[in-house]
VOPAGU-2260 file (C-alpha; in pm, 1 decimal, decimal comma):
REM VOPAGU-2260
SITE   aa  ch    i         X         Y         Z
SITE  UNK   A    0    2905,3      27,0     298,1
SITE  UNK   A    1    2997,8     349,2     175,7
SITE  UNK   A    2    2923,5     475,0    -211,4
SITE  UNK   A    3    3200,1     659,1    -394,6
SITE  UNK   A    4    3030,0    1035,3    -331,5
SITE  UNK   A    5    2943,8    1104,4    -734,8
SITE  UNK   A    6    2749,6     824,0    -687,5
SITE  UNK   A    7    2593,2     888,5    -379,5
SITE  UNK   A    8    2489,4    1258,4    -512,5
SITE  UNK   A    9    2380,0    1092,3    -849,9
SITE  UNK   A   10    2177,2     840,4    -646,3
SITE  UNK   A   11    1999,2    1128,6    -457,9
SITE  UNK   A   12    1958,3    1344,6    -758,6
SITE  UNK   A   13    1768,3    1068,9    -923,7
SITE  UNK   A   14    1573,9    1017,0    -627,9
SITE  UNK   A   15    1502,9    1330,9    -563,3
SITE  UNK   A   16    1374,3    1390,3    -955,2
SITE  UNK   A   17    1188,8    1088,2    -898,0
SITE  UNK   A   18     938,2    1188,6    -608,0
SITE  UNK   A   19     931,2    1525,6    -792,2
SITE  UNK   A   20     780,7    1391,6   -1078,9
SITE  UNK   A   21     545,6    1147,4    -859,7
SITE  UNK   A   22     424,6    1409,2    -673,8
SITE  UNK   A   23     307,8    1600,9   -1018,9
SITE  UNK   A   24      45,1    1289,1   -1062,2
SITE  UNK   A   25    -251,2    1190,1    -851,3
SITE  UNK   A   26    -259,9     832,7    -694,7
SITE  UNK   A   27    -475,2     734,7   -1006,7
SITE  UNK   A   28    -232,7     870,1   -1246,6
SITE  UNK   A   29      46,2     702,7   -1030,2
SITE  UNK   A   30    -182,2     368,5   -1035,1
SITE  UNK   A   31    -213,9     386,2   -1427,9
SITE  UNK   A   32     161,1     432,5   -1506,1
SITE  UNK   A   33     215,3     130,9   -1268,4
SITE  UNK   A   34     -18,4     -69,7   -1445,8
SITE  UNK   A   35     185,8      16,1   -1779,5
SITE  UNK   A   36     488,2     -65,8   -1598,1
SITE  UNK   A   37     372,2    -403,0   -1474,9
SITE  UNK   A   38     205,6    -505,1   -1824,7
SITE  UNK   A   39     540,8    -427,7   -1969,4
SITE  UNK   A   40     706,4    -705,8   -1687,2
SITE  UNK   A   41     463,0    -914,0   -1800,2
SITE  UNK   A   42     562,4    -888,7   -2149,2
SITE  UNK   A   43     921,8    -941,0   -2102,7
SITE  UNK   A   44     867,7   -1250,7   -1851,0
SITE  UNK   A   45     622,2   -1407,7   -2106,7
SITE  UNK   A   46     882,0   -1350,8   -2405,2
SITE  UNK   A   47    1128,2   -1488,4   -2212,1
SITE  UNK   A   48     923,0   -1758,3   -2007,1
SITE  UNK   A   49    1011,9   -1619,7   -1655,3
SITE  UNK   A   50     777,5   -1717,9   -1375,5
SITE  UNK   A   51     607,2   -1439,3   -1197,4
SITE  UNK   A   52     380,7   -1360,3    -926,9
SITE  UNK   A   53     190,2   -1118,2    -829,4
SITE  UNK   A   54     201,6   -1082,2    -439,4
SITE  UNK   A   55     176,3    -933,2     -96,6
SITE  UNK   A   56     -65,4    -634,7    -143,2
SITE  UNK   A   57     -97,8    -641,0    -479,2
SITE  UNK   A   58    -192,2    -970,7    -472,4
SITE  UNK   A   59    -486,1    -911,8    -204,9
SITE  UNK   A   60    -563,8    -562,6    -418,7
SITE  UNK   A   61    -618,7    -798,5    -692,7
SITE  UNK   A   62    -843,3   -1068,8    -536,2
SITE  UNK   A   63    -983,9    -840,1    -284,6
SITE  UNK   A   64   -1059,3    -536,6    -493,0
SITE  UNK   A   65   -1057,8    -625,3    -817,5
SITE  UNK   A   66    -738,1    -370,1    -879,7
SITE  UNK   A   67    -542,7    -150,8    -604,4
SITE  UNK   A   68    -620,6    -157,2    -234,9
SITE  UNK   A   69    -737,8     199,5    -209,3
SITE  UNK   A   70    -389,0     306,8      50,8
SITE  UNK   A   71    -149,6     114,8    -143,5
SITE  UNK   A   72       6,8     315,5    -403,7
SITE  UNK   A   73     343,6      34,1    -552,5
SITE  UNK   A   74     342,4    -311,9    -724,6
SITE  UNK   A   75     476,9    -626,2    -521,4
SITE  UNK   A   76     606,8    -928,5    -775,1
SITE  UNK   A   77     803,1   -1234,4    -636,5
SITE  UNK   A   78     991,7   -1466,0    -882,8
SITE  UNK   A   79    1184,2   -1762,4    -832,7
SITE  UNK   A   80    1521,4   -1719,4    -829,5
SITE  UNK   A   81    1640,9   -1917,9   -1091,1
SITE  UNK   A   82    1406,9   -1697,5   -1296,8
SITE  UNK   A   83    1612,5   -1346,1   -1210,9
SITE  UNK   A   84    1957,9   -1511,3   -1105,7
């Protein structure tokens, strides 16, 4: 598939911006902003009483290491689809 090119540059500007402003923050500043990002999922799932799960290695970060594995720097959340469709 092809994107209309405005939105193929806007998609890489954004990206681009994006791993800019990662690469500003160290993994525990990247690790704290996606802990703010996944309590604010939570919020909005519990408000709205969507199912979620925590899973892959975030999942074994949790259980394993009481947080992040120490190499894994994103969040991994499953839901059921009827929950997102």
């Amino acid at each position: 598939m092809r994107f209309h090119h405005s939105v193929a540059t806007c998609l890489h500007h954004k990206t681009n911006r994006f791993f800019r402003v990662m690469n500003l923050l160290s993994g525990e500043e990247v690790k704290r902003k996606e802990v703010e990002i996944l309590n604010h999922i939570v919020a909005v799932c519990e408000k709205h009483g969507l199912r979620y799960y925590l899973s892959y290695g975030t999942l074994l970060g949790a259980i394993r290491h009481k947080g992040f594995i120490p190499w894994d720097d994103d969040i991994d959340i499953s839901m059921p689809r009827a929950d997102y469709m």
